[in-house]
C-alpha positions, 0 to 999 in steps of 0.5 A, spaced: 659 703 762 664 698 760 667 703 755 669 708 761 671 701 764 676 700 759 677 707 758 679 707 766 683 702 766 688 703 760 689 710 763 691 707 770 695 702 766 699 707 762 700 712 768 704 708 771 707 704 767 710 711 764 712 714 771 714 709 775 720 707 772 722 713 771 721 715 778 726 709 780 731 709 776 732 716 776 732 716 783 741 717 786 741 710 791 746 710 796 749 703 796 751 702 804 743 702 805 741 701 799 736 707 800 735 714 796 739 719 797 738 726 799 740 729 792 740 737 793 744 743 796 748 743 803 751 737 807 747 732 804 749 733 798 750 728 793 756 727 788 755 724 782 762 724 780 764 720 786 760 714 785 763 706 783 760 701 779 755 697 782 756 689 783 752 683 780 749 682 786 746 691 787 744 691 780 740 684 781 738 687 788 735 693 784 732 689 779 728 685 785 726 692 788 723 695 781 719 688 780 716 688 788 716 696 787 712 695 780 708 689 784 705 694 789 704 699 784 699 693 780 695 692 787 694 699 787 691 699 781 686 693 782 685 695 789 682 703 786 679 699 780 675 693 784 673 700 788 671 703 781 667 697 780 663 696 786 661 704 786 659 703 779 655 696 780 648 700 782 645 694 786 647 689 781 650 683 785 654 680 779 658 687 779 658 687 786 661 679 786 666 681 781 668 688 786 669 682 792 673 677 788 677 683 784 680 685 791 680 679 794 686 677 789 689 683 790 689 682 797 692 675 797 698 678 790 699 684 796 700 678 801 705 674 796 708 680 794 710 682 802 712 674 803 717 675 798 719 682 799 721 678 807 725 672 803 729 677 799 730 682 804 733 676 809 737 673 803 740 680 801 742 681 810 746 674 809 749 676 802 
């Protein structure tokens, strides 16, 4: 049981840190919003020559949105592995324990996550 725990783990672990950076950076941002934009045919059609480039502050923006991002992304994962672990613990209390507490530092990183998303978004506003 603890090599599929081990297995389980490395596999969330690398899926996302494969695909989430490239789901980020890829993606065209439009800088009055800060937003994604709707990349595709028709009016809404986003020009890649037209763009200019990002100031030191977009750029620390970016980077800030990524780390939150991938922050979320690691809540996620613990949130599924506590899961993983309290279906699997098949009556053992320790088990159980180790489920509770796993997502209840889960919770509390999602609570520091979303307060310091709150910070940057007013600093960003002022800025």
């Amino acid at each position: 049981m603890l090599k599929l725990h081990q297995l389980f783990k490395k596999f969330l672990f690398s899926f996302c840190l494969l695909s989430y950076p490239n789901l980020v950076l890829n993606a065209p941002w439009s800088k009055s919003t800060g937003r994604m934009l709707n990349v595709g045919h028709g009016e809404g059609r986003y020009d890649f020559a037209a763009t200019t480039p990002l100031t030191f502050l977009e750029i620390i923006g970016k980077l800030v949105s990524i780390f939150l991002g991938f922050l979320g992304t690691i809540f996620i994962i613990l949130t599924i592995y506590a899961g993983f672990i309290y279906m699997t613990a098949q009556g053992s209390e320790e088990k159980t324990k180790k489920a509770i507490d796993t997502l209840r530092t889960a919770l509390i990183g999602l609570a520091i996550v979303v307060g310091s998303y709150g910070i940057y978004a007013a600093i960003s506003a002022i800025l």
